[in-house]
N, CA, C and O atoms as a GROMACS GRO file, in nm:
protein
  264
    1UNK      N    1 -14.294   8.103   5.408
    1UNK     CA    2 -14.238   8.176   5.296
    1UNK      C    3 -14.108   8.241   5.342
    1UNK      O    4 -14.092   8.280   5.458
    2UNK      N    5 -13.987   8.255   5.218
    2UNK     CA    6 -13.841   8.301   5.308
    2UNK      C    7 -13.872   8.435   5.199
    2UNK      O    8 -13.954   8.458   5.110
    3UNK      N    9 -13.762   8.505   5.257
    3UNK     CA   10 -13.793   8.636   5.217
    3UNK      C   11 -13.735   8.649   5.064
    3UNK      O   12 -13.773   8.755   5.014
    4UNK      N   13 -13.672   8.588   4.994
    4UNK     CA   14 -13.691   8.596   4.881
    4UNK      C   15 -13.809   8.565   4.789
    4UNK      O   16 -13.827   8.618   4.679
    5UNK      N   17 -13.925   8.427   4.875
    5UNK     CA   18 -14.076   8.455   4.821
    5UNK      C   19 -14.091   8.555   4.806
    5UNK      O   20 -14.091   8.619   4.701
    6UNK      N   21 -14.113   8.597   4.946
    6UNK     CA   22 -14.197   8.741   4.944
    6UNK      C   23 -14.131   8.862   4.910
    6UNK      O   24 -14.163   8.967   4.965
    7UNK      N   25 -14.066   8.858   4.848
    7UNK     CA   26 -13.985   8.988   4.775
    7UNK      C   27 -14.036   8.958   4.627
    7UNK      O   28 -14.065   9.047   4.548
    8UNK      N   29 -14.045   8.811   4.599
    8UNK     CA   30 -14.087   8.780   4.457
    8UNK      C   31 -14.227   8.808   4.440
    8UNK      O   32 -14.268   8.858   4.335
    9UNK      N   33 -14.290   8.784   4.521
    9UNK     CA   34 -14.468   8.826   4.570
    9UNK      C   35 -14.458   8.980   4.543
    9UNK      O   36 -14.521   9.024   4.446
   10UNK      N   37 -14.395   9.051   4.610
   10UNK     CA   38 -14.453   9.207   4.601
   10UNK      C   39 -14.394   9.264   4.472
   10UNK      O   40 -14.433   9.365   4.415
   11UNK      N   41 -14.300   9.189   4.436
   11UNK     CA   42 -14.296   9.261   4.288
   11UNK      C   43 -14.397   9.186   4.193
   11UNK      O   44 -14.446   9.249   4.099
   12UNK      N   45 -14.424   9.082   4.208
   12UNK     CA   46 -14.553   9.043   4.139
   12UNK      C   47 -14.664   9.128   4.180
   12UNK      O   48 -14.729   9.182   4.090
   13UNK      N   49 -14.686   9.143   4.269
   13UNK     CA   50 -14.768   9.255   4.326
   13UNK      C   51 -14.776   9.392   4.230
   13UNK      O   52 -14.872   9.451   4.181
   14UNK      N   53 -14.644   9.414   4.226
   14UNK     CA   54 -14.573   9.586   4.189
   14UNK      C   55 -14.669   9.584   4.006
   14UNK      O   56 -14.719   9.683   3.954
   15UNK      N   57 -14.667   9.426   3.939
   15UNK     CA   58 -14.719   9.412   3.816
   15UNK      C   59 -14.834   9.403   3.760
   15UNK      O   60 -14.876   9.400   3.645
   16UNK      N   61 -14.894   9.397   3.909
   16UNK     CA   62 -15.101   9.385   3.844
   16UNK      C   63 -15.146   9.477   3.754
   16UNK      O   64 -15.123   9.598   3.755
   17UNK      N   65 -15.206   9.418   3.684
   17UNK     CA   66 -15.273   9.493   3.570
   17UNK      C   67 -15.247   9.562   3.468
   17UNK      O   68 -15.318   9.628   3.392
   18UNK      N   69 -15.084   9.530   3.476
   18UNK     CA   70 -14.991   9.535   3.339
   18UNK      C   71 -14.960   9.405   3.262
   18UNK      O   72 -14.976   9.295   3.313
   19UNK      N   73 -14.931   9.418   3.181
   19UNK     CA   74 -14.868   9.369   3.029
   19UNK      C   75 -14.782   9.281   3.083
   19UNK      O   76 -14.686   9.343   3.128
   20UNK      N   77 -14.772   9.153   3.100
   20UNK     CA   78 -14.610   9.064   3.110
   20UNK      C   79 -14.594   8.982   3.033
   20UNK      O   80 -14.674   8.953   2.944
   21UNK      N   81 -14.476   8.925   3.056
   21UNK     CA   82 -14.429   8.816   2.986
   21UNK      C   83 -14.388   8.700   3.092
   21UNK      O   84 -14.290   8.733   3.160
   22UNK      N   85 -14.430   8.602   3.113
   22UNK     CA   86 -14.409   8.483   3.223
   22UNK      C   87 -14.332   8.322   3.143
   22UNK      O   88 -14.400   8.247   3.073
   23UNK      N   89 -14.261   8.310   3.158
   23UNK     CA   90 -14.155   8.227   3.171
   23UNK      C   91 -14.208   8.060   3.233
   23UNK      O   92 -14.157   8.032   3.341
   24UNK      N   93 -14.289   7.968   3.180
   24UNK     CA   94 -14.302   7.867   3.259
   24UNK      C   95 -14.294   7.758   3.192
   24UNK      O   96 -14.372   7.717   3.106
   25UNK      N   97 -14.180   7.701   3.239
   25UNK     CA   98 -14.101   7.528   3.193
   25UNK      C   99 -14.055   7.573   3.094
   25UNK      O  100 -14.040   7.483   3.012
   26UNK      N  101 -14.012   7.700   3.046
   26UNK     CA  102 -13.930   7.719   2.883
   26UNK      C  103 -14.039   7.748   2.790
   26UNK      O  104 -14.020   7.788   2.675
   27UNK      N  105 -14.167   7.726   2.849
   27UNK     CA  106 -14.258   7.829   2.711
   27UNK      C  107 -14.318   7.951   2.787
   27UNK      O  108 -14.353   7.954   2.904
   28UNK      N  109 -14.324   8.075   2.675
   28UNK     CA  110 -14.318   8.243   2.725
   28UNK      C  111 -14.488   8.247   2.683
   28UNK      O  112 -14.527   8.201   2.576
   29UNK      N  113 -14.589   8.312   2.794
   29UNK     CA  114 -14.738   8.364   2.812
   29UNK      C  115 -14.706   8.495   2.843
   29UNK      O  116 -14.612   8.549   2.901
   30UNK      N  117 -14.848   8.549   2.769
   30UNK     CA  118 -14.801   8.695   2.749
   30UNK      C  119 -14.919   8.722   2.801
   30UNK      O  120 -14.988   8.621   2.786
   31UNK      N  121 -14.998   8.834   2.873
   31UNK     CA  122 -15.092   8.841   2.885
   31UNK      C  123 -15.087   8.910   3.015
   31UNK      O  124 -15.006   8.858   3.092
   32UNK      N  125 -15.175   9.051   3.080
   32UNK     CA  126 -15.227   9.070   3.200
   32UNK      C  127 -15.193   9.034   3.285
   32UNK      O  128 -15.243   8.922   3.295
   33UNK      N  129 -15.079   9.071   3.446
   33UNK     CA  130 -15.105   9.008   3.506
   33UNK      C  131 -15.238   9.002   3.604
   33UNK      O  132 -15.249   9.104   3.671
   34UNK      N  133 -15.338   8.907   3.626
   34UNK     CA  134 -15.472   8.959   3.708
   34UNK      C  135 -15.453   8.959   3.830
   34UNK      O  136 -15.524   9.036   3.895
   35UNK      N  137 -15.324   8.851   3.924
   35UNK     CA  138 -15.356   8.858   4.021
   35UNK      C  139 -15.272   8.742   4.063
   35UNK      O  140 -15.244   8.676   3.963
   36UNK      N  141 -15.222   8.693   4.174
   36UNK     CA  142 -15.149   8.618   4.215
   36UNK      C  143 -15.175   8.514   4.387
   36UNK      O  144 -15.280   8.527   4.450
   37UNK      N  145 -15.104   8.454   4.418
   37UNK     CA  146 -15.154   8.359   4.530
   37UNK      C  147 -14.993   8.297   4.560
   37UNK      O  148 -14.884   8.324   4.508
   38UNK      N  149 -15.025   8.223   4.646
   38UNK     CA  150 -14.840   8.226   4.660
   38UNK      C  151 -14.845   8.025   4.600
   38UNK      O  152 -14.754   7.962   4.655
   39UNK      N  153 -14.913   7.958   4.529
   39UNK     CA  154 -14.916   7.880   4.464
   39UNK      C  155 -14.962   7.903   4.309
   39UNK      O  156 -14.959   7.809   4.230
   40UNK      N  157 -15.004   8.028   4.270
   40UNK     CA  158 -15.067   8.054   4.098
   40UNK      C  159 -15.020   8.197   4.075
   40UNK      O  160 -15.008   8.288   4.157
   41UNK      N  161 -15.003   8.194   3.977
   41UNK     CA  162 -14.972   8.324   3.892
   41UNK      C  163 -15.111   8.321   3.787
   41UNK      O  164 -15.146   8.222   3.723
   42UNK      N  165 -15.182   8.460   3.787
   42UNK     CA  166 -15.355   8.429   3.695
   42UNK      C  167 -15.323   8.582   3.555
   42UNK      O  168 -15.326   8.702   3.586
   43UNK      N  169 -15.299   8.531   3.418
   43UNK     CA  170 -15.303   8.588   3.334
   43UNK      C  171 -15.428   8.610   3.269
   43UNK      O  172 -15.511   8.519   3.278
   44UNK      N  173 -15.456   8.713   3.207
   44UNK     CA  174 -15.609   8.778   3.150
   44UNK      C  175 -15.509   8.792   2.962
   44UNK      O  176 -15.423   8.873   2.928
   45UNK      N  177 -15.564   8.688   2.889
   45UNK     CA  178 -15.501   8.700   2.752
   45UNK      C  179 -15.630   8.762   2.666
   45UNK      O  180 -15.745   8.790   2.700
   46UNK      N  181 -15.546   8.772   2.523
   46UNK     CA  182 -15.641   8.835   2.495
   46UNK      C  183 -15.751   8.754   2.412
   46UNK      O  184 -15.834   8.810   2.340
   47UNK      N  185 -15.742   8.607   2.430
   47UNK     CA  186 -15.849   8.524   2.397
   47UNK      C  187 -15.884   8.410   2.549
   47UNK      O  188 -15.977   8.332   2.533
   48UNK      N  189 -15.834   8.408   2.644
   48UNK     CA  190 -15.854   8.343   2.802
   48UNK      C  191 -15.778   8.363   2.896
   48UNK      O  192 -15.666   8.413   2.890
   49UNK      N  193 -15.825   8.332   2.976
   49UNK     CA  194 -15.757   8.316   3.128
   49UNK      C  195 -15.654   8.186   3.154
   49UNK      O  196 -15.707   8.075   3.156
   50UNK      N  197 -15.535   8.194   3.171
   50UNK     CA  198 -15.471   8.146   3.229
   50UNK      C  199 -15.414   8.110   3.357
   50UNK      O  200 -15.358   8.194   3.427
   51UNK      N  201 -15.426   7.994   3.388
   51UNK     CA  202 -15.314   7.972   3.570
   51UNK      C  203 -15.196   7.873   3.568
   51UNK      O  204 -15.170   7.753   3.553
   52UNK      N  205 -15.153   7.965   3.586
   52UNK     CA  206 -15.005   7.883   3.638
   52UNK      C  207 -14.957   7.889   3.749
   52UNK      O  208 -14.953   7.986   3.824
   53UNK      N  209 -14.897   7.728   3.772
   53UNK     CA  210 -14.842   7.699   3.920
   53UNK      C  211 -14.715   7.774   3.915
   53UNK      O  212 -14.660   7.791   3.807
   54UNK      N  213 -14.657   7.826   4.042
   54UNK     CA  214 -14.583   7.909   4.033
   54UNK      C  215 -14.466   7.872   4.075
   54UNK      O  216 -14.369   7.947   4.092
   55UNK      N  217 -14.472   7.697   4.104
   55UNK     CA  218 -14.335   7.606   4.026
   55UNK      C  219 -14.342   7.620   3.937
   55UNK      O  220 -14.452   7.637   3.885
   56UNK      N  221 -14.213   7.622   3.858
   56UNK     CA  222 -14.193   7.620   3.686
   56UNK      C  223 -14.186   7.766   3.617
   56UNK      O  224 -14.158   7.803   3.503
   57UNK      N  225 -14.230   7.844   3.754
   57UNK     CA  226 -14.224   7.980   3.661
   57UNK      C  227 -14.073   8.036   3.708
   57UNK      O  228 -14.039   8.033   3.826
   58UNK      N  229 -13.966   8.098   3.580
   58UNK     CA  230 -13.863   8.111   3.590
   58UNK      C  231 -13.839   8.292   3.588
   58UNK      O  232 -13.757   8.361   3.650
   59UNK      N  233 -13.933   8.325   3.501
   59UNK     CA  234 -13.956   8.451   3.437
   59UNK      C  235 -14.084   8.499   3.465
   59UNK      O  236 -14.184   8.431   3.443
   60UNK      N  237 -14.090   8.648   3.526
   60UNK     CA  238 -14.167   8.730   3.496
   60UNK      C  239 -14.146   8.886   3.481
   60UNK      O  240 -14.122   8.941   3.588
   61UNK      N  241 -14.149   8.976   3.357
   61UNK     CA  242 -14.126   9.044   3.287
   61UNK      C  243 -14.219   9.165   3.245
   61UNK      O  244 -14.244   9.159   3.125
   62UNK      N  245 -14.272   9.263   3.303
   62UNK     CA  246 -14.276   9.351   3.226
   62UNK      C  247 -14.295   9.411   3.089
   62UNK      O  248 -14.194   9.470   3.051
   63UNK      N  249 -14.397   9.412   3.003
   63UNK     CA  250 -14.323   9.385   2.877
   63UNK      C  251 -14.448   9.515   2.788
   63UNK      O  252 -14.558   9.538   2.838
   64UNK      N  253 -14.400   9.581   2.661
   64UNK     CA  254 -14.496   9.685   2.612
   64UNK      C  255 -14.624   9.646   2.575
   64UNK      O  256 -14.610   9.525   2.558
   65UNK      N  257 -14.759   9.680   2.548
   65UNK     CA  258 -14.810   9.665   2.515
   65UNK      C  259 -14.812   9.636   2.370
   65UNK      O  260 -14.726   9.698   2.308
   66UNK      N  261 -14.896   9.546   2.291
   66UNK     CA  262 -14.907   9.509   2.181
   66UNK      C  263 -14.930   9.617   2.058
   66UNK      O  264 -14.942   9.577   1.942
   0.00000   0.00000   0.00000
């Protein structure tokens, strides 16, 4: 991992268990972040669980609650 991973890791980190908005291949998931891996990003929506490979993810955001 070069240190821009892991700078991208701990602010993913910095986002657990808040509200985001994730960015992957050009379509936006909204949902929880639950938790991360340095191959998946794991969203908690408010009808399932999502994983995404964390190729393709361009965006991750912060975002208010609903």
């Amino acid at each position: 991992m070069d240190y821009d991973e892991v700078m991208f890791m701990d602010e993913l980190e910095s986002l657990r268990g808040q509200q985001v908005e994730v960015i992957y291949n050009a379509l936006s998931y909204r949902g929880e972040l639950a938790g991360t891996s340095e191959d998946e990003i794991y969203l908690k929506t408010s009808t399932d669980w999502i994983t995404l490979p964390m190729e393709g993810i361009t965006t991750v955001r912060k975002v208010e609650s609903p």
